[in-house]
C-alpha positions in Angstrom: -118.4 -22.4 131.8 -118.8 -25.4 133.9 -118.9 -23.4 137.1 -121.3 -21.6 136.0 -123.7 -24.4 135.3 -123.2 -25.7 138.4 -124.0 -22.7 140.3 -127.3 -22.6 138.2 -128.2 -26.7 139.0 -127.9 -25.6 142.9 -129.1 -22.2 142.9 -131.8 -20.8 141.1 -130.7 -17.4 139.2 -132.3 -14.8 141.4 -131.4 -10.9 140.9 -128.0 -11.2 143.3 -127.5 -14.3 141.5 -127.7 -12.6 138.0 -125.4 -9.8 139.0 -122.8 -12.4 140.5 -123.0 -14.1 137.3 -122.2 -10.9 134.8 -121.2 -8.7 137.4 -123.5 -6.0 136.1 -123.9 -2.5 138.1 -126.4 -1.9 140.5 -128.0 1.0 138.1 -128.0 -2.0 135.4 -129.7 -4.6 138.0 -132.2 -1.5 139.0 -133.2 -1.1 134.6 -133.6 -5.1 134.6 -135.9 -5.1 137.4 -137.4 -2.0 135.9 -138.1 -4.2 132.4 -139.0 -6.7 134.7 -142.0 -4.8 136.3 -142.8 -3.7 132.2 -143.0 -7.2 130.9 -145.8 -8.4 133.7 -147.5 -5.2 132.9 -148.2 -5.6 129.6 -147.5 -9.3 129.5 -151.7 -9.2 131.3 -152.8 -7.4 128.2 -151.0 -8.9 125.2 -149.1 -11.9 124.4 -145.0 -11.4 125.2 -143.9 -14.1 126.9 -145.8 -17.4 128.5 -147.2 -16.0 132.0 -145.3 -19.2 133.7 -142.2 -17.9 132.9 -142.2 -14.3 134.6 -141.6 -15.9 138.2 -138.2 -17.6 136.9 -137.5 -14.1 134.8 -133.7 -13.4 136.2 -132.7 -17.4 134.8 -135.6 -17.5 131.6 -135.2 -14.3 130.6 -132.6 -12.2 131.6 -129.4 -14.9 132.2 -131.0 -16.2 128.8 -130.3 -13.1 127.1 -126.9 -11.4 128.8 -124.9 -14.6 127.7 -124.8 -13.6 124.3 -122.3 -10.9 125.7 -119.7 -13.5 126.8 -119.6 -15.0 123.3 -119.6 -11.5 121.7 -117.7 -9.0 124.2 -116.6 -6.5 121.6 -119.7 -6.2 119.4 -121.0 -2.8 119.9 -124.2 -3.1 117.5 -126.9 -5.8 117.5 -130.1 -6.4 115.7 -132.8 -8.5 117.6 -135.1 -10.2 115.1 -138.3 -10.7 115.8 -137.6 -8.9 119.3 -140.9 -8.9 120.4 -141.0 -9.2 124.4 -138.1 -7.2 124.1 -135.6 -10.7 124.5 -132.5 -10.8 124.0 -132.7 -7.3 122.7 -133.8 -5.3 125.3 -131.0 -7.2 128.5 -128.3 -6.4 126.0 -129.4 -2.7 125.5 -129.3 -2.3 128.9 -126.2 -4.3 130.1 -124.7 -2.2 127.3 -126.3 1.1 128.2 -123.1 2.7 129.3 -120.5 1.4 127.0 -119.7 4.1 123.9 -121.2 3.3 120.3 -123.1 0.4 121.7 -126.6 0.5 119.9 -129.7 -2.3 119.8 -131.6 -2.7 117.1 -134.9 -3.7 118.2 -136.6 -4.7 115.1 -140.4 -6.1 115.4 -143.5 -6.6 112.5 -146.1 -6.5 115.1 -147.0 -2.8 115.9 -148.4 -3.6 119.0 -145.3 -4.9 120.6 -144.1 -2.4 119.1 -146.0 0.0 121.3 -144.4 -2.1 124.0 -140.5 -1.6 122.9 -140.9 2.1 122.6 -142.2 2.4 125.9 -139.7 0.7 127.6 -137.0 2.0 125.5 -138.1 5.1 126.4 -138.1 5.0 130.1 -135.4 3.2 130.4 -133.5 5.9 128.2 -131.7 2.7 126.6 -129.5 2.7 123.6 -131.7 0.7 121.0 -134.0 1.5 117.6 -137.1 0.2 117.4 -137.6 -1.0 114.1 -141.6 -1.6 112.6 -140.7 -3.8 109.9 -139.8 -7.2 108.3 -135.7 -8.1 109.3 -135.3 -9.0 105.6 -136.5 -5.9 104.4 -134.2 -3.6 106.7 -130.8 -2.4 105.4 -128.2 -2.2 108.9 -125.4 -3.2 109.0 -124.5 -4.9 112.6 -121.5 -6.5 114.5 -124.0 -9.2 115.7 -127.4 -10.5 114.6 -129.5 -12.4 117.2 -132.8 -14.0 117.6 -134.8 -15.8 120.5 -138.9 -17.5 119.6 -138.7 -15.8 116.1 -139.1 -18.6 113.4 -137.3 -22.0 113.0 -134.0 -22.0 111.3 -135.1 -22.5 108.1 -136.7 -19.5 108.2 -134.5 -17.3 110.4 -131.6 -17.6 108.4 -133.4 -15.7 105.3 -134.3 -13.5 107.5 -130.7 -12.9 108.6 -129.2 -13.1 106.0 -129.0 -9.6 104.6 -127.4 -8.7 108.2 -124.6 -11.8 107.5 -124.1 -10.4 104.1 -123.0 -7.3 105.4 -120.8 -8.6 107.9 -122.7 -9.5 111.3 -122.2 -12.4 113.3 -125.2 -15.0 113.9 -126.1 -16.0 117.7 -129.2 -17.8 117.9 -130.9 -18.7 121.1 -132.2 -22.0 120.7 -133.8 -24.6 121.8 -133.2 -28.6 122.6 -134.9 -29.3 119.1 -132.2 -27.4 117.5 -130.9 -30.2 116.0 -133.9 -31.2 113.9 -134.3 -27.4 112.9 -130.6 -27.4 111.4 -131.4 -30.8 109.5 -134.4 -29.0 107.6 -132.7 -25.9 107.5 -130.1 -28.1 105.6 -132.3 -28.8 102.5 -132.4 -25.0 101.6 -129.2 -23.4 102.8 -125.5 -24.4 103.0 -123.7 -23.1 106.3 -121.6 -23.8 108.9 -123.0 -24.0 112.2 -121.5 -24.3 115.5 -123.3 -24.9 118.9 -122.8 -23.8 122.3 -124.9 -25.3 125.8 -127.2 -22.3 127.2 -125.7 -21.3 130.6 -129.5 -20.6 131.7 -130.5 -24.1 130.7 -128.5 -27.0 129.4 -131.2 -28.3 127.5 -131.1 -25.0 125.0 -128.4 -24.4 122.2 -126.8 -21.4 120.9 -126.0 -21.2 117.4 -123.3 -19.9 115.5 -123.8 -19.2 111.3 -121.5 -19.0 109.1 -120.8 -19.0 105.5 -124.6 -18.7 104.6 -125.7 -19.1 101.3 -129.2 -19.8 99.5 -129.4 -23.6 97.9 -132.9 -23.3 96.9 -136.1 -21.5 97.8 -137.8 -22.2 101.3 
């Protein structure tokens, strides 16, 4: 892990760097640029992701997102809540295009993005389900439930808690508040939380729940 966070502190994550760093196929680097085109295009017409971020997109988005596959290798299923931009959901669909019974859940409210999802789903040919609905409300059951901008923690964890309830795994991208957002998250829910450093940026956390259960109404 620590080389790793040195080679990002000298050298800014670029595609060669990204596929050094997960050794990824060519075919898999060609779908991320792919996305990558996507998200600019429809970033100019609706809200995805901040427009400062696409430059830095292979270490903000992309590096972001595949690291969740290091700390889950063998988890063939995943639901992204809240995918929106398509983050982490969309880089693990496609880093796990080729592997047998992999499957993303991609599961959005917002119709519109949405609309965005499908159509990258769709030309990518990618191995995910696009889901128009509220997480809570959806019954799939999931080796791993994920989450990246959806809602503080207080929040995310009703949402995911159906999925933990049926087995999944929690990995939530987070960031350097994280510790504040456990602390609230605190008064409603008891859990077990452990946290990892971001390889894409120390400042971020990845969170691990466990052991979820409801203390009193948020």
């Amino acid at each position: 892990m620590q080389t790793e966070l040195v080679i990002e502190a000298l050298d800014p994550v670029d595609a060669a760097a990204f596929q050094r760093l997960t050794g990824c196929s060519d075919a898999q680097l060609a779908d991320l640029t792919r996305f990558q085109a996507l998200l600019a295009e429809w970033n100019a017409v609706m809200n995805l992701v901040g427009p400062a971020s696409l430059p830095n997109f292979w270490n903000r988005h992309a590096w972001d997102s595949a690291q969740l596959l290091k700390l889950a290798p063998d988890a063939r299923t995943w639901a992204d809540l809240g995918a929106g931009a398509g983050l982490p959901g969309v880089v693990l669909a496609i880093l796990l295009k080729d592997t047998p019974g992999a499957k993303v859940h991609l599961v959005e409210s917002m119709a519109k993005r949405c609309k965005f999802l499908r159509a990258v789903v769709d030309d990518l040919k990618l191995p995910a389900e696009i889901h128009n609905a509220r997480a809570e409300e959806l019954d799939l059951k999931v080796d791993v439930v994920t989450a990246r901008a959806c809602a503080p923690m207080v929040r995310l964890l009703g949402y995911a808690q159906p999925y933990l309830k049926r087995g999944a795994t929690a990995w939530f991208l987070k960031g350097q508040d994280v510790a504040s957002e456990l602390a609230e998250a605190a008064t409603y829910w008891k859990f077990e939380s452990t946290l990892r450093s971001s390889l894409s940026d120390p400042r971020g956390q990845i969170v691990q729940v466990k052991g979820l259960k409801s203390v009193r109404k948020v």
